[in-house]
C-alpha positions in Angstrom: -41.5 40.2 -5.0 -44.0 40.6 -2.6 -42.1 40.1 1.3 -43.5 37.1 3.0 -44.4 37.4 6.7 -42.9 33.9 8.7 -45.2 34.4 11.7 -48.0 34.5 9.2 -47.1 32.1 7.6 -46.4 30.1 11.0 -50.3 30.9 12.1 -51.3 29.7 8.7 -49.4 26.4 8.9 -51.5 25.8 12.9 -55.1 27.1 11.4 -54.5 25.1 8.2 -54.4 21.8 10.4 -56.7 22.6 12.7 -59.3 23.0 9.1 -58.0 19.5 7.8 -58.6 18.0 11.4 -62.0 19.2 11.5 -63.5 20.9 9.0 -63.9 24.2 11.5 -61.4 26.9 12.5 -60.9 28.7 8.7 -61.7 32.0 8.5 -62.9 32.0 12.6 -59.4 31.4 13.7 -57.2 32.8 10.1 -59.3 36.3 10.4 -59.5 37.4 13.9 -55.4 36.7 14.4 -55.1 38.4 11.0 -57.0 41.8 12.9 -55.9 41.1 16.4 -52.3 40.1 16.2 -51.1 41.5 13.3 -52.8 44.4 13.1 -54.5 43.9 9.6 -57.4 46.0 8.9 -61.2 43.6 9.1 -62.0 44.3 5.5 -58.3 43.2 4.2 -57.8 40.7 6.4 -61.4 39.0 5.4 -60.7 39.1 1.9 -56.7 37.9 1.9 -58.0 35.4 4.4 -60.8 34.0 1.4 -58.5 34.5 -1.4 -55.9 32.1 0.9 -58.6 29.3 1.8 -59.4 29.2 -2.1 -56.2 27.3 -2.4 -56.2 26.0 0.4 -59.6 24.2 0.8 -59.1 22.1 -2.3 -56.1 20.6 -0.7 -57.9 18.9 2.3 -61.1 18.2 -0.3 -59.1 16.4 -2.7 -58.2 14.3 0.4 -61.5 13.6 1.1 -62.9 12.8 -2.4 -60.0 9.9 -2.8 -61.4 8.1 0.1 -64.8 8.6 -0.6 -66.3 10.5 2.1 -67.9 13.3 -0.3 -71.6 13.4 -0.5 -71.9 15.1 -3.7 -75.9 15.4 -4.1 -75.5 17.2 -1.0 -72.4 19.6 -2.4 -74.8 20.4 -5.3 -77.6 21.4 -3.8 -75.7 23.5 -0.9 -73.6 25.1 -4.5 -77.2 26.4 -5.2 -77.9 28.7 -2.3 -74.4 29.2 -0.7 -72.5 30.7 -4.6 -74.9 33.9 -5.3 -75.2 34.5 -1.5 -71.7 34.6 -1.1 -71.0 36.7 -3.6 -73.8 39.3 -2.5 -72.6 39.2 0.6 -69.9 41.2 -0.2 -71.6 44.3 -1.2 -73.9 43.8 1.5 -71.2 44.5 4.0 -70.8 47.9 2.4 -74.3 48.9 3.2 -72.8 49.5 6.9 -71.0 52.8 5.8 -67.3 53.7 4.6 -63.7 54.1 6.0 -63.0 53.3 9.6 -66.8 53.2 11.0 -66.9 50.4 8.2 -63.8 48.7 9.2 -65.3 49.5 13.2 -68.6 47.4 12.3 -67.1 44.7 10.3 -64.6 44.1 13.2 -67.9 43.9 15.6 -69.8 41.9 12.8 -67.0 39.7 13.0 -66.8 39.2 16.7 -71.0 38.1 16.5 -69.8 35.7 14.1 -66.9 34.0 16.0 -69.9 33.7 19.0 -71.9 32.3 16.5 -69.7 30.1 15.7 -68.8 29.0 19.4 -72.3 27.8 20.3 -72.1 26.1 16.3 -69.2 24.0 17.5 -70.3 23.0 20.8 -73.4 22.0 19.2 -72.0 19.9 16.7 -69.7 17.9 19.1 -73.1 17.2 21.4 -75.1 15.9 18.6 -72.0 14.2 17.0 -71.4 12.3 20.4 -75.1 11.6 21.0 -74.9 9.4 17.3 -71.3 8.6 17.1 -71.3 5.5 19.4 -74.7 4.5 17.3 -73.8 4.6 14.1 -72.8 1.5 12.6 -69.8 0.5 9.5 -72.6 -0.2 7.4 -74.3 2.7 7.7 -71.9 4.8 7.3 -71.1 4.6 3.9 -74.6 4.2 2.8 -76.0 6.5 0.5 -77.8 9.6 1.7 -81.0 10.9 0.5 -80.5 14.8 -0.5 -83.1 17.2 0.5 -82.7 20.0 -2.0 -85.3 22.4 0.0 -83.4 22.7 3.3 -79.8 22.2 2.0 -80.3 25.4 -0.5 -81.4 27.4 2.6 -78.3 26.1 4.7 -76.2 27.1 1.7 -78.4 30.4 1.6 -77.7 31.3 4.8 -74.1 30.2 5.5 -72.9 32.1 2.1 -74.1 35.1 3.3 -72.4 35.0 6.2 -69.2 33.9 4.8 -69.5 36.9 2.5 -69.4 39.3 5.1 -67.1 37.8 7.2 -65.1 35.1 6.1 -66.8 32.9 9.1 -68.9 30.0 8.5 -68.0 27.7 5.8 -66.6 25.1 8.3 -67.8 25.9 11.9 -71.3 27.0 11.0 -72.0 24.7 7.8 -71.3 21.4 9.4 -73.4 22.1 12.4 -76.7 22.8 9.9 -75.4 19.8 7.8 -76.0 17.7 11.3 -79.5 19.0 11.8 -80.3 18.3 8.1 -78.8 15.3 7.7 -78.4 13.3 11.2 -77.1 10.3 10.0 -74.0 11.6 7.9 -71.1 10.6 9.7 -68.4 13.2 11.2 -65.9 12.3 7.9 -68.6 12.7 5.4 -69.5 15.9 6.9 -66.0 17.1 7.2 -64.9 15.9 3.1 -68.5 16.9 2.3 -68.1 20.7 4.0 -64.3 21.2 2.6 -65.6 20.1 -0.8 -68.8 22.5 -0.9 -66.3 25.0 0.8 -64.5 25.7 -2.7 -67.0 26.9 -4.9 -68.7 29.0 -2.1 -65.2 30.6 -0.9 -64.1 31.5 -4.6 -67.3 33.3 -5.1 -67.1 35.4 -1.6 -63.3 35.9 -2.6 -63.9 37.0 -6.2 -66.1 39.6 -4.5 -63.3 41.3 -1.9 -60.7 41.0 -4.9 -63.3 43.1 -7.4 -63.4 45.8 -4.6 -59.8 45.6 -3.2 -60.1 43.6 -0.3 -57.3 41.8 -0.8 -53.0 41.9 -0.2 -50.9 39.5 -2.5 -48.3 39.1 0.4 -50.5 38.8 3.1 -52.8 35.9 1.3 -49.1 34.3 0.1 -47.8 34.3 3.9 -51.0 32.4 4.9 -50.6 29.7 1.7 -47.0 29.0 2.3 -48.0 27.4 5.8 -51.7 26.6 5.8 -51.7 24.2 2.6 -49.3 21.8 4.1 -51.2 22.1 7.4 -54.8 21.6 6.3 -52.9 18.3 4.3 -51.8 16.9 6.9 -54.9 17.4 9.0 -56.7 16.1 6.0 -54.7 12.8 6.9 -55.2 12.8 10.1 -58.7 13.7 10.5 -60.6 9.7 10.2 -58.4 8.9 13.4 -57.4 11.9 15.3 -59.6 12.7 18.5 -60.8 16.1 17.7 -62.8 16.2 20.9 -59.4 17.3 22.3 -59.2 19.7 19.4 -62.9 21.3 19.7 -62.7 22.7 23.1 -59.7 24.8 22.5 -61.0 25.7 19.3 -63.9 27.0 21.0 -61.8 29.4 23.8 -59.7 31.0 21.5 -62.6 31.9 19.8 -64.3 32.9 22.1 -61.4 35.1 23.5 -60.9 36.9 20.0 -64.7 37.1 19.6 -64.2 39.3 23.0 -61.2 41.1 21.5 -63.2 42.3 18.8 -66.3 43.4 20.5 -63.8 45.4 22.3 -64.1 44.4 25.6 -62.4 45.8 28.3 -59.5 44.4 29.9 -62.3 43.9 33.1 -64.7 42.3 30.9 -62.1 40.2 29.4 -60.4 38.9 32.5 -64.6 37.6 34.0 -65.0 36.1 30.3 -61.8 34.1 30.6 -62.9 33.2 34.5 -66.2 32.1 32.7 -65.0 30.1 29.9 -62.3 28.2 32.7 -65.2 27.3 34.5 -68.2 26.4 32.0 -66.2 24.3 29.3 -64.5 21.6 31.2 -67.7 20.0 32.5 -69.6 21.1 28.8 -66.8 18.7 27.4 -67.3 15.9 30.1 -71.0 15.9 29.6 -70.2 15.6 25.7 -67.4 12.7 26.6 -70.2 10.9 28.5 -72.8 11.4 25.6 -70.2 10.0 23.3 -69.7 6.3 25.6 -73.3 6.3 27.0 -75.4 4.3 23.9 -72.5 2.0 23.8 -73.3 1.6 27.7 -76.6 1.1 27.8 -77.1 -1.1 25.0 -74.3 -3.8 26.7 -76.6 -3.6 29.6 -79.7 -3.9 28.0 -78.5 -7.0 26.3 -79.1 -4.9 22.7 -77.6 -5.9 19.6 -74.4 -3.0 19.5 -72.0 -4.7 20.8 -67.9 -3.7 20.8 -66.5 -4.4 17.5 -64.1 -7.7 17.7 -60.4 -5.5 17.8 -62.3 -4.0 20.7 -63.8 -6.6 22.5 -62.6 -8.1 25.9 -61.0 -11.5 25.9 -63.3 -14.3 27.4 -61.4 -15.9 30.2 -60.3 -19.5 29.4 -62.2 -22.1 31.4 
């Protein structure tokens, strides 16, 4: 029997609801404590890590696709570009070289991804706060138009990626789902993204299995706590605030994304004196964004007013 690892297992259990909560944090939080607290090497920790979220994405999707919040035109055309991408992106990574320089460049391709994925995050929490307050019941569960052109590219692109590193299918696919489609609401693009997520992480996986990128204990540790995590996220994730989630999903990347592009301790102490100054008043501005519409509208006399649970009493006369 292969030994399970309980710390594993506990990370799994912590990245697994952090995925249900908000679609992000997957392979950008599972991988890099996979390389940097464990030890694990890049390549072995990428491919457990995909052969993991294969089981454990359908958990949170199946979630999703009960209530509804699923675009599937949107899941097939991103299936189109993200599946053979994926699975190319796997040899790709090999074109780097072999033995530890590979594993050295896949650790650095990895910390450019978890940067990547940084700026993807805070970009989708501005542009989800600038349309959050605007969005009304109505529209969103309306149906959404697919556009097959620029979906296949996002999928394109983001499979790729995933391939190589195991980063993307959450933090980076949901922020090029916002710029494609602005009007999808946050739970549409979360059930929509850990839905598409399946298909395109079994095909990256199947890749890293055929050429051994993969440890049956390691990938069981991660299971045993991340698919009763990313179910109760899942659960959670139409009335959690994941504004309070997003900002300390975005340092601890950012600190392992320094970790892995080897910084020195030096270098690491002015990033963390960086990101303690910088993201607090990123995160108010994005607060504000989120109440302003909702503001100005009341004072322009405008027609989106607080719903009635939230309305203020009228004083009797």
């Amino acid at each position: 029997m292969p030994q399970i690892d309980p710390l594993i297992a506990l990370a799994g259990l912590l990245v697994g609801f952090v995925v249900g909560l908000t679609g992000m944090g997957g392979g950008a939080l599972m991988t890099p404590i996979l390389v940097i607290i464990f030890r694990v090497h890049p390549l072995a920790a990428i491919g457990s890590d995909l052969v993991a979220s294969l089981f454990m994405k359908p958990v949170g999707g199946f979630v999703h696709w009960r209530r509804g919040t699923v675009e599937k035109g949107i899941v097939k055309w991103l299936l189109v570009g993200s599946v053979p991408t994926a699975f190319a992106g796997v040899f790709v990574i090999r074109l780097f070289g072999a033995g530890d320089a590979l594993q050295s460049r896949v650790q650095l391709l990895l910390g450019v991804a978890l940067v990547i994925a940084c700026f993807g995050i805070v970009g989708k929490s501005y542009l989800d706060a600038r349309r959050r307050r605007g969005l009304d019941p109505q529209v969103d569960g309306a149906p959404v138009t697919s556009r097959p052109a620029a979906t296949v590219l996002v999928g394109a692109v983001v499979g790729l990626i995933v391939g190589m590193t195991s980063v993307g299918s959450g933090s980076l696919m949901i922020v090029l789902l916002m710029l494609v489609y602005p009007m999808l609401s946050s739970r549409r693009l979360v059930g929509t993204d850990l839905v598409q997520a399946v298909p395109l992480v079994g095909a990256a996986a199947l890749g890293h299995v055929l050429v051994g990128d993969f440890t049956l204990a390691l990938t069981l540790s991660i299971l045993i706590g991340s698919i009763p995590g990313v179910y109760l996220g899942s659960r959670l994730s139409a009335s959690a605030p994941d504004i309070v989630v997003r900002p300390i999903l975005v340092f601890v990347l950012a600190v392992s994304a320094m970790k892995l592009l080897n910084f020195s301790n030096t270098g690491l102490f002015i990033g963390l004196i960086v990101l303690a100054i910088a993201l607090p008043p990123i995160w108010v501005l994005i607060a504000q964004t989120r109440a302003r519409p909702r503001l100005v509208a009341a004072a322009a006399g405008g027609e989106r007013l607080p719903s009635p649970e939230h309305a203020e009493p009228l004083p009797l006369p």
